[in-house]
KOLKEVO-332965 format. One record per residue (C-alpha): residue number from 1; residue in three letters; x, y, z. Coordinates in nm, 4 decimals, padded with zeros to 6 digits, m for minus. Layout:
N
<r><num>NUM</num><residu>ALA</residu><xx>X</xx><yy>Y</yy><zz>Z</zz></r>
...
This chain:
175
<r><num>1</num><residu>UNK</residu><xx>03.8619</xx><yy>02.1693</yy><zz>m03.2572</zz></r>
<r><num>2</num><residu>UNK</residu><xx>04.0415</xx><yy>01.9649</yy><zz>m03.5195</zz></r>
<r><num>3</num><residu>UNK</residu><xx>04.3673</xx><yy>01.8221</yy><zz>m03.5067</zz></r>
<r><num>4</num><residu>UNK</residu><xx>04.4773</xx><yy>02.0869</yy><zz>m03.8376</zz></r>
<r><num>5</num><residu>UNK</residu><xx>04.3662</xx><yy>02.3439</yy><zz>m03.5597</zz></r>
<r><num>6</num><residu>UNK</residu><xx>04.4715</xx><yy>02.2671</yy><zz>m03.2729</zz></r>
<r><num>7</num><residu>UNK</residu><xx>04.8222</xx><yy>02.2501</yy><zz>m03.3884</zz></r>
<r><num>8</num><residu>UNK</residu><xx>04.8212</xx><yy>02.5559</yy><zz>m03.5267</zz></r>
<r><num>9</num><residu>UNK</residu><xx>04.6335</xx><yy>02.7060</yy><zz>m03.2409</zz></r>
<r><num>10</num><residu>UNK</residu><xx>04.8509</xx><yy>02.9639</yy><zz>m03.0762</zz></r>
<r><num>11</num><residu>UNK</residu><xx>05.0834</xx><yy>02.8757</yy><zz>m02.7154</zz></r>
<r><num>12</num><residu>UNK</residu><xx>05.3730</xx><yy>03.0269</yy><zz>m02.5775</zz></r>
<r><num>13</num><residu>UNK</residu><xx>05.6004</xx><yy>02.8658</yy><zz>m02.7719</zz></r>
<r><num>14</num><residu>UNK</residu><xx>05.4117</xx><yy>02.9556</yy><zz>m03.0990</zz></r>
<r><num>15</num><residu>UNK</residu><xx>05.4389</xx><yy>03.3040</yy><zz>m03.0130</zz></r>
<r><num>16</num><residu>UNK</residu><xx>05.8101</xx><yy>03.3423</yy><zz>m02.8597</zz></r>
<r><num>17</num><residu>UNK</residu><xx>05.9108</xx><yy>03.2055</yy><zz>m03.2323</zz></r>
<r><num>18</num><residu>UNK</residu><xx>05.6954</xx><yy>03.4523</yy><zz>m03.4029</zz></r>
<r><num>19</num><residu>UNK</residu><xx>05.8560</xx><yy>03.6900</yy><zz>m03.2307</zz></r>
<r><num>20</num><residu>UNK</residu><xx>06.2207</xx><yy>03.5402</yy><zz>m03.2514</zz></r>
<r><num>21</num><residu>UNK</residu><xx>06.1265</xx><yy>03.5168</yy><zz>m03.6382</zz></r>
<r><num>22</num><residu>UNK</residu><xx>06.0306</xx><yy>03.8729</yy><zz>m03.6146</zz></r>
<r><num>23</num><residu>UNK</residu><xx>06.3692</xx><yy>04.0202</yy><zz>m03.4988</zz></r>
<r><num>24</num><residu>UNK</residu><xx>06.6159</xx><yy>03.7937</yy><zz>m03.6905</zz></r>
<r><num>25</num><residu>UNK</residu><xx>06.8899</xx><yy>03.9429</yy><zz>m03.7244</zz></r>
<r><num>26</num><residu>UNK</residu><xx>06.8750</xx><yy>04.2310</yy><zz>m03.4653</zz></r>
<r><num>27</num><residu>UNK</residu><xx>07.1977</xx><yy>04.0722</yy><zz>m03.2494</zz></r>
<r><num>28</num><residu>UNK</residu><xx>07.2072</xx><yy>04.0269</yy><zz>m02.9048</zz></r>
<r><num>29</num><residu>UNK</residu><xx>06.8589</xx><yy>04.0961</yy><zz>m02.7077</zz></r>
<r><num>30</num><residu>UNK</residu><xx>06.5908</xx><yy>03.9376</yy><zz>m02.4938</zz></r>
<r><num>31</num><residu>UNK</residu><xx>06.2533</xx><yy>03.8280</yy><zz>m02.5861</zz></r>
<r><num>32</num><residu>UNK</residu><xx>05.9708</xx><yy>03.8405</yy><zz>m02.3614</zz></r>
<r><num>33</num><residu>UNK</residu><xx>05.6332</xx><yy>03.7084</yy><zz>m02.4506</zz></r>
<r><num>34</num><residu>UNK</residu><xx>05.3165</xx><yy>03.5733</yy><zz>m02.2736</zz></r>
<r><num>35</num><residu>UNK</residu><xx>05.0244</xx><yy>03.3784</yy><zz>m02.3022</zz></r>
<r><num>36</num><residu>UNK</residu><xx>04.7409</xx><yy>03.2901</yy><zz>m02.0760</zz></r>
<r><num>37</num><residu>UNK</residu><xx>04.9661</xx><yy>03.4086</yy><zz>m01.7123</zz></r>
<r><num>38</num><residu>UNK</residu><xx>05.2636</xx><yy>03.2101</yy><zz>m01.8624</zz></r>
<r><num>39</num><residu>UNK</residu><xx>05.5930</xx><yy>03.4013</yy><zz>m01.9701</zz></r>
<r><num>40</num><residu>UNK</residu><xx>05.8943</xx><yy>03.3168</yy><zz>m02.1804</zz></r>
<r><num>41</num><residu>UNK</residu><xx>06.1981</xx><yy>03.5448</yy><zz>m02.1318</zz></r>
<r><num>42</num><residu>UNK</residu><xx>06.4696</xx><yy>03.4240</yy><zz>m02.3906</zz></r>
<r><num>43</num><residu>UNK</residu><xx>06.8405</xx><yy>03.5848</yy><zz>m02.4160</zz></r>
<r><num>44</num><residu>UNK</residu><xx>06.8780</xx><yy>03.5796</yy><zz>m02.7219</zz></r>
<r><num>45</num><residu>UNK</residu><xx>07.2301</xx><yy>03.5505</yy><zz>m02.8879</zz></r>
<r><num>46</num><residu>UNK</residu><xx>07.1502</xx><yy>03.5701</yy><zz>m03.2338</zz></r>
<r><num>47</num><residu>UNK</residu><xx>06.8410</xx><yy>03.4438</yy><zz>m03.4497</zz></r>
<r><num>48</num><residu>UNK</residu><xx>06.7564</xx><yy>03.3471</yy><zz>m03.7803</zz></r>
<r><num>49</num><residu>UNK</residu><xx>06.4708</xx><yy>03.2346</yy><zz>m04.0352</zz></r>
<r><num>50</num><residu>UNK</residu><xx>06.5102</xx><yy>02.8464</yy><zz>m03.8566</zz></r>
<r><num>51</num><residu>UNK</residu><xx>06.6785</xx><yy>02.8696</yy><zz>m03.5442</zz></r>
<r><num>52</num><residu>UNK</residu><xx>06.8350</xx><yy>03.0988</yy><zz>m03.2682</zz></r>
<r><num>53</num><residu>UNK</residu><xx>07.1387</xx><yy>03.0896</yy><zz>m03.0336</zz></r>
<r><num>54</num><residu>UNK</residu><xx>07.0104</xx><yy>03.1625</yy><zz>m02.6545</zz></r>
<r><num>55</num><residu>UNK</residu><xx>07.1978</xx><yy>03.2007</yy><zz>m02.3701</zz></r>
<r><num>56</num><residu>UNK</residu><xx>06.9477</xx><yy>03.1315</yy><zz>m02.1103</zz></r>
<r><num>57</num><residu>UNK</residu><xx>06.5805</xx><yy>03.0528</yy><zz>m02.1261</zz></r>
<r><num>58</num><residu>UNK</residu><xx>06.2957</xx><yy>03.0964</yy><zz>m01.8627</zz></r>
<r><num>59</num><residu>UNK</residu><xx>05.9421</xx><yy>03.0146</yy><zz>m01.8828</zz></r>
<r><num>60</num><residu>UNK</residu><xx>05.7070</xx><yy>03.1601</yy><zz>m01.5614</zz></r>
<r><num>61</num><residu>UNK</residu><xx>05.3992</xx><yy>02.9955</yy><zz>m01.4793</zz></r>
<r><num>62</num><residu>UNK</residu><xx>05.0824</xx><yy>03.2210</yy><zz>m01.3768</zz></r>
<r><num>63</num><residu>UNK</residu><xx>05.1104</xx><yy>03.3170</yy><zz>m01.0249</zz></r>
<r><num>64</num><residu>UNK</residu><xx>04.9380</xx><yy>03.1626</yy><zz>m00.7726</zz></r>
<r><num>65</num><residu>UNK</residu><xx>04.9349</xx><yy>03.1519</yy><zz>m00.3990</zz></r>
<r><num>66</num><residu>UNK</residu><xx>05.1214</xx><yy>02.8018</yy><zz>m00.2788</zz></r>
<r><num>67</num><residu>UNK</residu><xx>05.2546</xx><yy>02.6953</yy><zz>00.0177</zz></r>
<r><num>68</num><residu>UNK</residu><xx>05.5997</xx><yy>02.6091</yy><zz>00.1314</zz></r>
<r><num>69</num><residu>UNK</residu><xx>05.5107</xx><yy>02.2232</yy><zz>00.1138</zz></r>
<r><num>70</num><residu>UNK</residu><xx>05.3019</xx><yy>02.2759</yy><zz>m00.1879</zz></r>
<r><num>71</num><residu>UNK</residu><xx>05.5843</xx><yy>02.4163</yy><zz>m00.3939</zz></r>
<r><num>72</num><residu>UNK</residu><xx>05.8178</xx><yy>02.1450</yy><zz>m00.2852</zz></r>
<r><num>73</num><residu>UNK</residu><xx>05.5595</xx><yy>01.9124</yy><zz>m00.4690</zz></r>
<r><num>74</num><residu>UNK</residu><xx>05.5345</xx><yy>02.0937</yy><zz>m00.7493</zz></r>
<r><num>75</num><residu>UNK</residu><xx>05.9101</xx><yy>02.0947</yy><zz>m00.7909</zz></r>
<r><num>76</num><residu>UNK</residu><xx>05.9204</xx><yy>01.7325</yy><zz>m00.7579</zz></r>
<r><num>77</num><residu>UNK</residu><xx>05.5998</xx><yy>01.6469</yy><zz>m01.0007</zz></r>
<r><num>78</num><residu>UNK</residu><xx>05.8008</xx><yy>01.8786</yy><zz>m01.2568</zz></r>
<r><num>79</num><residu>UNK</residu><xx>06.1106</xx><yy>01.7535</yy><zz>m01.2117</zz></r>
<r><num>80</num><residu>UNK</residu><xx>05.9973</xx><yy>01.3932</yy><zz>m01.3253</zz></r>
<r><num>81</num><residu>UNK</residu><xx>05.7544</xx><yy>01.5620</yy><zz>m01.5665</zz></r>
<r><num>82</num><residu>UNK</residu><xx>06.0356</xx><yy>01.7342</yy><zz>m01.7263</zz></r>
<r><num>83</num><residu>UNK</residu><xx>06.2606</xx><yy>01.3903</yy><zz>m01.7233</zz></r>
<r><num>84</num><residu>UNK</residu><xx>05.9921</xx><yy>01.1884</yy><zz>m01.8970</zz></r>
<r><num>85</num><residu>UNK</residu><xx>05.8834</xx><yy>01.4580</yy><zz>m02.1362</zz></r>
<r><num>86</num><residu>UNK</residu><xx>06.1742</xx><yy>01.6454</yy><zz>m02.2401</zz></r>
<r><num>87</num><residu>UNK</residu><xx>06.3562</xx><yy>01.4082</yy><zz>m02.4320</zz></r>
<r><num>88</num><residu>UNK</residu><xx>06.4485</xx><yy>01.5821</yy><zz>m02.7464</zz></r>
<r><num>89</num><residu>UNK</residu><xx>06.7559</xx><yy>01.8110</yy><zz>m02.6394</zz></r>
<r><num>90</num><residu>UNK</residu><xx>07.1065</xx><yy>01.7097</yy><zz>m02.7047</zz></r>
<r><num>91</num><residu>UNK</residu><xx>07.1503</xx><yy>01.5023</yy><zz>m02.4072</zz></r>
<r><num>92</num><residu>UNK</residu><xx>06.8518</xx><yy>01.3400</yy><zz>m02.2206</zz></r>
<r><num>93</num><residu>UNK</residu><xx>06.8082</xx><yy>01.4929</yy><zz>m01.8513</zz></r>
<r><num>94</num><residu>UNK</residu><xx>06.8170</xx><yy>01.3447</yy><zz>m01.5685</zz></r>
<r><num>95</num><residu>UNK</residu><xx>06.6935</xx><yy>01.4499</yy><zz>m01.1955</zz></r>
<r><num>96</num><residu>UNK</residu><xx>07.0546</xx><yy>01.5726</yy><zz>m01.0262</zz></r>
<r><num>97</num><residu>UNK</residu><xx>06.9308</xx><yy>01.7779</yy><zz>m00.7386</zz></r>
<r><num>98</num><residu>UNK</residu><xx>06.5904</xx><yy>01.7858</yy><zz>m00.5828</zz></r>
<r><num>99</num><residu>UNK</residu><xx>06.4974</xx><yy>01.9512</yy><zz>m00.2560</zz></r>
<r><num>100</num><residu>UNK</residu><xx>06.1419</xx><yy>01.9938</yy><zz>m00.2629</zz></r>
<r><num>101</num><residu>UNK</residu><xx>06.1862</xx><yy>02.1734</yy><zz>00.0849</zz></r>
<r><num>102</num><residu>UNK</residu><xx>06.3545</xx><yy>02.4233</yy><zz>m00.0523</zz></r>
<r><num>103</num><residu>UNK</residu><xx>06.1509</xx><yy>02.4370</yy><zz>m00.3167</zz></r>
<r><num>104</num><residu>UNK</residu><xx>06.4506</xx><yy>02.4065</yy><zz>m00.5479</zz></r>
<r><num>105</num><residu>UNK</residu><xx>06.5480</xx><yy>02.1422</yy><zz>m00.8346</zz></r>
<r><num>106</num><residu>UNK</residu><xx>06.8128</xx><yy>02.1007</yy><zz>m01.0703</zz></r>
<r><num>107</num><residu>UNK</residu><xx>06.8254</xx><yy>01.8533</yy><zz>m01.3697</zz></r>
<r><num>108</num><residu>UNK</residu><xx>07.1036</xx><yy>01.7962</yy><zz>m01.5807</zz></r>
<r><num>109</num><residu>UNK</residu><xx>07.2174</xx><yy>01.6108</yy><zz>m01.8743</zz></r>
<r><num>110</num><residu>UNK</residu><xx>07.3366</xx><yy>01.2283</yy><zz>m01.8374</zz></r>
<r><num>111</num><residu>UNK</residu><xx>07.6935</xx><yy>01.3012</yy><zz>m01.7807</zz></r>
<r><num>112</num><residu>UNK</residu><xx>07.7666</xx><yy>00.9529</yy><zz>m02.0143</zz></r>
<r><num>113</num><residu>UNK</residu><xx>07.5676</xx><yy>01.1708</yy><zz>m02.3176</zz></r>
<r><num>114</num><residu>UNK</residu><xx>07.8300</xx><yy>01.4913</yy><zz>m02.2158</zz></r>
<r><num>115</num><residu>UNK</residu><xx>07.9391</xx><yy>01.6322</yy><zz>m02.5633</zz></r>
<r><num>116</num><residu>UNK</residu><xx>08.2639</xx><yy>01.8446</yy><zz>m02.5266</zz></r>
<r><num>117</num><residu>UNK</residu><xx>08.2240</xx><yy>01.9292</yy><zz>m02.1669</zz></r>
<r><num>118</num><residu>UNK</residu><xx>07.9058</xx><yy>02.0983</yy><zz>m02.2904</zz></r>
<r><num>119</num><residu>UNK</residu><xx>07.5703</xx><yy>02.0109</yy><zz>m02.0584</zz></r>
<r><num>120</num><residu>UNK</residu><xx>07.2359</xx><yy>02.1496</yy><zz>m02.0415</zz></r>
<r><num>121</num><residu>UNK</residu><xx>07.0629</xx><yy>02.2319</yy><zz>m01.6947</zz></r>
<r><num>122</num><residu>UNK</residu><xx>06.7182</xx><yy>02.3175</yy><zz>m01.6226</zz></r>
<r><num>123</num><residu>UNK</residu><xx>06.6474</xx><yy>02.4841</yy><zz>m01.2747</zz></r>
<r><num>124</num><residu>UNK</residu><xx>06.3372</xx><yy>02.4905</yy><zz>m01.0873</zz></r>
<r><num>125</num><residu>UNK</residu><xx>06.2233</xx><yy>02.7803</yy><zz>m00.8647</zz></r>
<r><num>126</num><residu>UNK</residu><xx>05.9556</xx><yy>02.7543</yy><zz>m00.6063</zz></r>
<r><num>127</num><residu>UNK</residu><xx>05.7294</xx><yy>02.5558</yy><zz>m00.8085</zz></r>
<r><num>128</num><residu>UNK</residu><xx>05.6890</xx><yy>02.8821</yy><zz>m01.0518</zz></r>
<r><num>129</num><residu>UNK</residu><xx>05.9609</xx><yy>02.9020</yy><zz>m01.2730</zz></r>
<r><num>130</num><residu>UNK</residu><xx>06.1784</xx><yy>02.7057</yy><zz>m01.4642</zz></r>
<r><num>131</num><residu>UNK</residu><xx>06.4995</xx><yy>02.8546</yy><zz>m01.6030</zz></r>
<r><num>132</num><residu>UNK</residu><xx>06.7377</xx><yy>02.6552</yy><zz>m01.9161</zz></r>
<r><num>133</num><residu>UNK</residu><xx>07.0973</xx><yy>02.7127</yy><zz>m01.9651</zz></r>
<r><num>134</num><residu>UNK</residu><xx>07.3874</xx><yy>02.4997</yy><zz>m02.1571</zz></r>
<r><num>135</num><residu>UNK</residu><xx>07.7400</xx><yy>02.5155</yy><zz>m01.9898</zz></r>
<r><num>136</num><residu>UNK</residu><xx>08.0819</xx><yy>02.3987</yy><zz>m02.0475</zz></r>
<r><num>137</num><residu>UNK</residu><xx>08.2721</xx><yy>02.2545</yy><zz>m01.7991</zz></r>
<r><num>138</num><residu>UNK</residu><xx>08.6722</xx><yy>02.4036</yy><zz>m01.7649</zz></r>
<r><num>139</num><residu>UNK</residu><xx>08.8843</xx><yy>02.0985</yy><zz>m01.7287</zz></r>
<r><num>140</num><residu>UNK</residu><xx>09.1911</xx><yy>02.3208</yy><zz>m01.6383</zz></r>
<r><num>141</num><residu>UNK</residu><xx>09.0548</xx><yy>02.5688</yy><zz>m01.4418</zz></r>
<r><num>142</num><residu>UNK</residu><xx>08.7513</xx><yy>02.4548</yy><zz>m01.3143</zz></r>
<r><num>143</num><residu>UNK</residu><xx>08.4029</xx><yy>02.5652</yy><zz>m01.2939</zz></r>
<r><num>144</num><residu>UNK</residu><xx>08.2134</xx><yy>02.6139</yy><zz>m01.5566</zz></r>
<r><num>145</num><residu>UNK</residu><xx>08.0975</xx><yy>02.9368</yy><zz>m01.7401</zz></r>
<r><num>146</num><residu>UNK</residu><xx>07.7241</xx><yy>02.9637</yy><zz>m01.9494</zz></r>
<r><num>147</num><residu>UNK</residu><xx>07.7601</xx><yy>02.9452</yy><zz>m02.3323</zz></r>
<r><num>148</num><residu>UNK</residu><xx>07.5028</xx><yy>02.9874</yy><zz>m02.6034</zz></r>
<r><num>149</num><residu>UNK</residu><xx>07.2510</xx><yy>02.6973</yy><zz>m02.6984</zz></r>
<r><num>150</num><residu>UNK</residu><xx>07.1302</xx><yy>02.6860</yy><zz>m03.0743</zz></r>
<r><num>151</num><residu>UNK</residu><xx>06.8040</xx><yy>02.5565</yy><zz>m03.0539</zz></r>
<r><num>152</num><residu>UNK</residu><xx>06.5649</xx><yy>02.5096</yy><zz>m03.4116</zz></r>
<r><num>153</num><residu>UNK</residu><xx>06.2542</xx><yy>02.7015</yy><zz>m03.3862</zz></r>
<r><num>154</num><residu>UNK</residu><xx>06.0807</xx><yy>02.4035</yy><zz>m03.3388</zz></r>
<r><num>155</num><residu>UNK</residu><xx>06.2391</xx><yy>02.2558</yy><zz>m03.0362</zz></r>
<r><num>156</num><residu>UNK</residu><xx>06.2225</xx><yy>02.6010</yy><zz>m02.8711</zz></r>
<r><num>157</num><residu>UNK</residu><xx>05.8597</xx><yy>02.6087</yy><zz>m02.9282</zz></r>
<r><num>158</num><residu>UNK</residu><xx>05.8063</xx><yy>02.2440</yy><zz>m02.8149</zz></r>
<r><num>159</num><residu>UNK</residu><xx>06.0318</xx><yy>02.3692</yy><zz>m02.5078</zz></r>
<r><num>160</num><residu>UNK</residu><xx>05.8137</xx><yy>02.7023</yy><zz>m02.4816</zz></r>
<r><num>161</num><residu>UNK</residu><xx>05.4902</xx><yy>02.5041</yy><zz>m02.4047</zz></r>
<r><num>162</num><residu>UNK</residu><xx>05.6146</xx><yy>02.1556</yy><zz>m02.2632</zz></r>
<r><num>163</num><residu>UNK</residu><xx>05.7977</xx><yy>02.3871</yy><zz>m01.9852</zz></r>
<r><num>164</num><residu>UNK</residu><xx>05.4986</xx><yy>02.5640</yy><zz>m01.9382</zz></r>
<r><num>165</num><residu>UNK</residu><xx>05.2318</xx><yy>02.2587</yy><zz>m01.9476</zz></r>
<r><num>166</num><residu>UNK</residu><xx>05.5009</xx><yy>02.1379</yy><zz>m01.6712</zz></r>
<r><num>167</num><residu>UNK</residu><xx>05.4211</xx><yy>02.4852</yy><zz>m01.4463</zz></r>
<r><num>168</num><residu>UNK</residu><xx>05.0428</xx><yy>02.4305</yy><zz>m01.4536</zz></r>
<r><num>169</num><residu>UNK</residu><xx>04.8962</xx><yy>02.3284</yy><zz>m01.1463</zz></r>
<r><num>170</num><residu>UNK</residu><xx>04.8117</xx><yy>01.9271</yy><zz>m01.1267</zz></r>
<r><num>171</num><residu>UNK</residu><xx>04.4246</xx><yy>01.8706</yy><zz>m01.1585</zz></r>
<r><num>172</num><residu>UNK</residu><xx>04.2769</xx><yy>01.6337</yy><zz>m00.9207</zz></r>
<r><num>173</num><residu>UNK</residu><xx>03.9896</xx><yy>01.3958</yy><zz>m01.0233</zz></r>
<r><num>174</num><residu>UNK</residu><xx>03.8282</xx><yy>01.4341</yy><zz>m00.6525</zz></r>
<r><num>175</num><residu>UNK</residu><xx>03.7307</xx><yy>01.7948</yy><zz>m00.7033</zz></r>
């Protein structure tokens, strides 16, 4: 395949803006699409010709059987997959919570790169599934509460497939 082709072959990411594109306009909704076992669920907040406002944003690997110990390294290969990889968001991430035997991983933005209180956090779940939301920190109060994240088109579909390319099992060369 040629490099014209291959990037306009179709991935996840390709297809959740296609159908993001598709439903401009239509308010507050979620978006589900998949491609080869992988799924992008998308809250959507509002969405436009160029971009769209989402309040939280999953991407589901194919399922597989894995064990307890297998998922913890998944969660760990992804978490520094995701670090090196997914540099393009407002803030760089970094790794903030890993417990690979729970299966469980949080990354977060740099908090010297915070912007308004405002930071993004990607979860991962059991080596499966890996879940995006931006919050805002309450100075006053405390806590923090979710809040919309515009994204272009084009960094959601970079998102759509780098999340999922992270999911995918890691290929051994002593098969």
């Amino acid at each position: 395949m040629s490099a014209d082709n291959e990037e306009h072959a179709e991935s996840l990411g390709s297809k959740l803006v296609k159908a993001l594109k598709n439903s401009a306009g239509s308010g507050k909704r979620e978006i589900e699409v998949e491609h080869e076992g992988s799924t992008a669920r998308a809250k959507v907040h509002g969405a436009g010709p160029y971009g769209s406002s989402v309040d939280r944003f999953t991407v589901v690997g194919p399922a597989r059987e894995r064990s307890e110990e297998q998922a913890g390294e998944e969660v760990e290969r992804q978490a520094a997959q995701i670090e090196d990889k997914v540099t393009y968001l407002p803030e760089r991430l970094r790794q903030h919570e890993i417990a690979p035997g729970l299966s469980k991983g949080v990354l977060r933005s740099h908090p010297d790169e915070l912007r308004n209180r405002e930071y993004n956090e990607v979860e991962l779940r059991g080596g499966g599934e890996i879940d995006v939301s931006r919050y805002r920190y309450n100075k006053k109060g405390g806590g923090r509460r979710r809040i919309p994240q515009p994204y272009s088109h084009e960094t959601l579909e970079r998102l759509a497939d780098d999340l999922a390319d992270a999911l995918e099992p890691e290929v051994s060369d002593d098969r």
